[in-house]
C-alpha positions in Angstrom: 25.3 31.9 -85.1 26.7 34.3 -87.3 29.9 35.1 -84.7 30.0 34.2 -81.3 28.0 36.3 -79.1 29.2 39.0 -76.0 27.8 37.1 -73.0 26.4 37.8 -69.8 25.6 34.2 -68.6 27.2 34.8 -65.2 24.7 37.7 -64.3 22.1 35.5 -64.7 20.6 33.7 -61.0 19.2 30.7 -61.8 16.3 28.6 -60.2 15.7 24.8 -59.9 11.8 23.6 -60.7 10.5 19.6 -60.2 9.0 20.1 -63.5 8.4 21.9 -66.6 8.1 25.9 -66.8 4.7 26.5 -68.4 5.5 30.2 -68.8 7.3 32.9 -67.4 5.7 36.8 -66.4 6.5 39.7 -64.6 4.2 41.1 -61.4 5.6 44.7 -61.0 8.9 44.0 -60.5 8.8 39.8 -59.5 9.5 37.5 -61.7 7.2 34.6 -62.1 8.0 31.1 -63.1 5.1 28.7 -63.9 5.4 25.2 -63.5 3.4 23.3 -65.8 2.3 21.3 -62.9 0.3 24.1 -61.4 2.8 25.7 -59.1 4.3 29.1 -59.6 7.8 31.2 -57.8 7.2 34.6 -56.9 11.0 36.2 -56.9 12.3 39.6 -55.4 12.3 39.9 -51.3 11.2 36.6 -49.4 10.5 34.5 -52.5 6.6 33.1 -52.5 5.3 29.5 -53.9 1.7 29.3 -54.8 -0.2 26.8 -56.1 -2.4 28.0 -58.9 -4.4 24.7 -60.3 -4.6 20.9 -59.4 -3.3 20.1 -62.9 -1.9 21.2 -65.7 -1.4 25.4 -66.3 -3.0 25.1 -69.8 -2.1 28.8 -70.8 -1.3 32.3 -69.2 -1.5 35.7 -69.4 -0.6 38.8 -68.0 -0.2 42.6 -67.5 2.3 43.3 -65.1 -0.6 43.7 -62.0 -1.5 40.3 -62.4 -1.3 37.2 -64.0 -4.7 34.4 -65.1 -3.7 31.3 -65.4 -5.9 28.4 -67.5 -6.3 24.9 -66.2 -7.0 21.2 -67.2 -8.7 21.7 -63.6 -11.6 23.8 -64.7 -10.6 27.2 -63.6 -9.3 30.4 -64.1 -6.9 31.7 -61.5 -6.0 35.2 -60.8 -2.4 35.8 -59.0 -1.4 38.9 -58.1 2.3 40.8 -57.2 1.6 40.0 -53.3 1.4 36.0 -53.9 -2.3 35.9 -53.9 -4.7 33.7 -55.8 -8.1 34.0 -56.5 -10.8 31.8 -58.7 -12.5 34.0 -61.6 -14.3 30.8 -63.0 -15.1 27.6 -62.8 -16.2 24.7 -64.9 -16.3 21.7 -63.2 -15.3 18.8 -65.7 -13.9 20.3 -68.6 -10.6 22.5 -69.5 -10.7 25.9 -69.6 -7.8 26.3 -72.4 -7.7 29.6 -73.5 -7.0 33.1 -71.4 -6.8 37.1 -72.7 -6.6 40.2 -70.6 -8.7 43.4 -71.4 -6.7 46.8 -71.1 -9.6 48.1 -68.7 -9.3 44.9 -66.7 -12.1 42.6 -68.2 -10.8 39.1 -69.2 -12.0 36.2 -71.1 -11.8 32.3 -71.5 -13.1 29.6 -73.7 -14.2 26.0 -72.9 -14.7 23.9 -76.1 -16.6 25.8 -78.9 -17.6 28.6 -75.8 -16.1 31.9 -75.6 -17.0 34.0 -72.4 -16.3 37.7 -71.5 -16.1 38.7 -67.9 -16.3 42.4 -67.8 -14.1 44.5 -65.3 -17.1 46.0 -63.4 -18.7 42.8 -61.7 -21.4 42.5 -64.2 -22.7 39.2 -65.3 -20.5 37.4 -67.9 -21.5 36.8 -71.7 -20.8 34.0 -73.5 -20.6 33.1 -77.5 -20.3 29.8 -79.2 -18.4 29.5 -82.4 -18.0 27.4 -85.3 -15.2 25.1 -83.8 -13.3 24.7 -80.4 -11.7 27.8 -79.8 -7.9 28.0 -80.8 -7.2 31.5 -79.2 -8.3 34.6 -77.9 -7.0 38.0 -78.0 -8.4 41.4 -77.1 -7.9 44.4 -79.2 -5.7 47.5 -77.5 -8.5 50.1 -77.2 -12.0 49.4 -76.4 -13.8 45.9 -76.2 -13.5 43.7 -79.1 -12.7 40.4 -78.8 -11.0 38.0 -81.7 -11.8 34.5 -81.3 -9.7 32.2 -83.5 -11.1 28.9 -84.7 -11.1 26.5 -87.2 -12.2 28.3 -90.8 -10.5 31.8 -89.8 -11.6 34.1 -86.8 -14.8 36.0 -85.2 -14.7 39.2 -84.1 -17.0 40.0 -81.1 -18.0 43.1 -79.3 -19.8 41.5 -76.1 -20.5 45.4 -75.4 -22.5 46.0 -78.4 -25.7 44.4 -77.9 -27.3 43.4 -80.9 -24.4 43.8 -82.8 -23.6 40.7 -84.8 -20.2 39.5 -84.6 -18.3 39.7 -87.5 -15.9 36.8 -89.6 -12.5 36.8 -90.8 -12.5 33.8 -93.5 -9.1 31.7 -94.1 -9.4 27.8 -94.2 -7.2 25.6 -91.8 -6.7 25.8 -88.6 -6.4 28.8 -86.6 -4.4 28.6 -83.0 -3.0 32.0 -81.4 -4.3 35.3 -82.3 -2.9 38.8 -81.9 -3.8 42.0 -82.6 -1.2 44.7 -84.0 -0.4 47.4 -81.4 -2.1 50.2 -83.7 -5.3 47.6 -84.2 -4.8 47.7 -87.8 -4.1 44.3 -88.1 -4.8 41.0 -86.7 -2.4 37.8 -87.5 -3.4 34.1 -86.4 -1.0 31.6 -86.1 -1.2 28.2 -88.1 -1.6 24.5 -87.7 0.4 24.3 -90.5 4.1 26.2 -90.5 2.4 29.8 -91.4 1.0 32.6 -89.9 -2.3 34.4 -91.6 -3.2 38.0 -91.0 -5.9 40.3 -92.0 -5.9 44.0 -92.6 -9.1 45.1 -90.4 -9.7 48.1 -92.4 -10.8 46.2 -95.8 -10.2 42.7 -94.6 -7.2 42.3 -97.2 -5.5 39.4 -96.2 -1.7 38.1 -95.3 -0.3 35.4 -95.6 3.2 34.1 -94.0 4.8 30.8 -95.1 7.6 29.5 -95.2 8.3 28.1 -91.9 9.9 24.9 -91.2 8.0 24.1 -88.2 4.8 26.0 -86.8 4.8 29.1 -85.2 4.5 28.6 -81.4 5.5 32.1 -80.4 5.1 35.4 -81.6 5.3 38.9 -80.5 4.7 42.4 -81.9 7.2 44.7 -81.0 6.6 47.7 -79.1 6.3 50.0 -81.7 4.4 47.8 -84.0 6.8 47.8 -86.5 7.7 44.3 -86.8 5.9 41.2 -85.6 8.6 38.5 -84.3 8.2 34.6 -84.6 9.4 31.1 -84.1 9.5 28.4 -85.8 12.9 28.8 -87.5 16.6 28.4 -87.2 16.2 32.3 -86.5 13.7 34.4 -85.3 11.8 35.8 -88.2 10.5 39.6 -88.3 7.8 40.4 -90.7 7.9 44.0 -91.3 4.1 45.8 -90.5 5.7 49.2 -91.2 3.2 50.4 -94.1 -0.3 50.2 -94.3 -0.2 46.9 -96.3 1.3 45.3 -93.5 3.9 42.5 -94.9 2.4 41.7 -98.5 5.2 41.7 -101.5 8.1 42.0 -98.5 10.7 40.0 -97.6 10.9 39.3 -93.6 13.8 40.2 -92.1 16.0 37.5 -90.0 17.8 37.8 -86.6 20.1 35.4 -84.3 20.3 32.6 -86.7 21.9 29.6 -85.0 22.5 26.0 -86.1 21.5 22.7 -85.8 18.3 24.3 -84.0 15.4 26.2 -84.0 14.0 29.1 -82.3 11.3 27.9 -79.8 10.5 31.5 -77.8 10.2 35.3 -79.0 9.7 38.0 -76.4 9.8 41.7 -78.0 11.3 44.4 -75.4 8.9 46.8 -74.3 10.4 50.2 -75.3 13.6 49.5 -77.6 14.3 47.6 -81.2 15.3 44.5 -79.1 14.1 40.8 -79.1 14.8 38.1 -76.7 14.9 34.6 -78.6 14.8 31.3 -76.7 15.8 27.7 -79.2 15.0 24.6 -78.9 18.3 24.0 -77.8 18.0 25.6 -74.6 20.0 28.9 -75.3 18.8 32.3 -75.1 20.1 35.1 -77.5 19.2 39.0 -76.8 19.5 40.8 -80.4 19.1 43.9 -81.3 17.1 45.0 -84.5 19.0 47.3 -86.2 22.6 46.2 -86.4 21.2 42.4 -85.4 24.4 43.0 -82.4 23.8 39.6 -80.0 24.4 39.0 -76.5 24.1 35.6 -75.1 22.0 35.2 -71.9 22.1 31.0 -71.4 24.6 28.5 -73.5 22.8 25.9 -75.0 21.9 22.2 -72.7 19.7 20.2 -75.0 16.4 21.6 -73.0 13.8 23.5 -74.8 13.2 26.9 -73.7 9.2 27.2 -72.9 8.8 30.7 -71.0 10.8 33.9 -71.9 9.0 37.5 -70.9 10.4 41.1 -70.0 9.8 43.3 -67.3 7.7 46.2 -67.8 10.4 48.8 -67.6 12.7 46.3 -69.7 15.3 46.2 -66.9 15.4 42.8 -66.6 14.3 39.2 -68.3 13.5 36.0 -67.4 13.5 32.5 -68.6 12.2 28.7 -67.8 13.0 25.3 -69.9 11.1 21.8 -70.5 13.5 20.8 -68.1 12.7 22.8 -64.6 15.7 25.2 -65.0 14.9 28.8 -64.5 17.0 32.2 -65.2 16.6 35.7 -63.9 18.7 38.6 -65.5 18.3 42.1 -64.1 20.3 44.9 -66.0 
């Protein structure tokens, strides 16, 4: 680091797993820890254990009412604020690896090469098959379009829009996570390789990110879309999405550098110019945009930080490590 940081390690309660935490959410205002195992901590009042897949939590997602969790187990799992969980799908036999949340409540999965929509309403589910197994999904913020990344770029698909064709984003390599930009002008995929690709949807221009030491395991837009926060660095690296080119011909801007590490986590605040960054080390920075001002949340332990979220109302975060250990911090 730069200078060392204000702390508030001492506010933070910390929480004890038996193994790895897969990922780490909010349900109103619980925090969630999820154990790569298949077991998740409801916090706040009479804490609640669940148990969410027999196996491995593959991936998760959430909006703050509730939380789908993937598994090696074949299904998708619903868990909601009150500690219940439902089954949205099954597929006996294979891994369901991917997950993404509709704003309107529809949600979709992918088994292999198979992508498959489950609309909010009940209605029977639609599936598509694409070029390669399925590296990622992501919905778009307003209505239903669904991208789809895979290897060769990513597809675009309105399971709506009957007899509307899906459309392709060309890039070759491998394509893993996909996000779209708050506004939905953009769309930015996440490497094999140490590099993040993005498209501008209007003309299908494209950006391209390199650089990285590593690959890009986490990333995050901010809230107000203005810069789109990443991993895979000594610090965490903020490409700037400002103008209507997005990035191209700018320089990203860097935040919480520290050394002899790199950053493993990003988690963007939900209303102000903050980011949360979680290293490889095990510590957790909170630093602020503008001035890049740090406060340290957890001192470094030699265990990898693999879950970092915000609350909706940004009043408090949480954390989880490849090594059980869990934090809570509630400003």
């Amino acid at each position: 680091m730069s200078s060392a940081p204000a702390s508030l390690t001492d506010k933070v309660r910390p929480f004890t797993f038996d193994s790895a935490i897969a990922a780490t959410a909010f349900l109103g205002p619980r925090a969630v820890f999820v154990e790569d195992q298949g077991t998740a901590l409801l916090t706040g009042g009479e804490e609640t254990r669940v148990k969410l897949h027999d196996g491995v939590v593959l991936e998760t997602v959430g909006d703050g009412r509730r939380l789908l969790t993937a598994g090696d187990d074949g299904t998708v799992r619903a868990l909601g604020a009150d500690g219940t969980v439902s089954t949205l799908a099954e597929h006996k036999n294979r891994w369901i690896d991917h997950v993404a949340l509709g704003a309107d409540g529809s949600f979709a999965y992918s088994v292999g090469k198979t992508a498959y929509f489950v609309p909010a309403k009940g209605e029977e589910r639609r599936a598509l098959d694409v070029a390669s197994t399925v590296g990622g999904l992501a919905f778009a913020p307003k209505g239903t379009r669904l991208g789809i990344a895979h290897y060769g770029g990513v597809t675009l698909w309105f399971p709506n829009a009957a007899g509307v064709k899906p459309e392709g984003l060309g890039w070759k390599g491998s394509h893993l996570g996909v996000a779209f930009s708050p506004d939905g002008r953009f769309l930015v995929t996440t490497m094999q390789e140490p590099a993040l690709h993005g498209w501008r949807l209007s003309d299908g221009g494209h950006m391209r990110m390199s650089g990285y030491p590593a690959r890009v395991k986490s990333y995050a837009f901010t809230a107000d879309g203005k810069w789109l926060a990443s991993s895979g660095s000594g610090e965490a690296i903020l490409w700037p999405f400002q103008s209507k080119e997005g990035p191209m011909g700018k320089q990203p801007a860097m935040l919480a550098p520290a050394p002899d590490t790199r950053v493993a986590q990003v988690a963007c605040h939900p209303k102000d110019p903050v980011v949360a960054v979680g290293y490889e080390n095990g510590m957790v920075l909170m630093a602020r945009i503008t001035d890049g001002a740090e406060i340290l949340l957890r001192a470094p332990d030699a265990s990898r930080i693999t879950g970092l979220a915000w609350r909706a109302d940004g009043g408090a975060v949480a954390f989880g490590t490849e090594g059980g250990a869990g934090g809570l911090l509630e400003f």
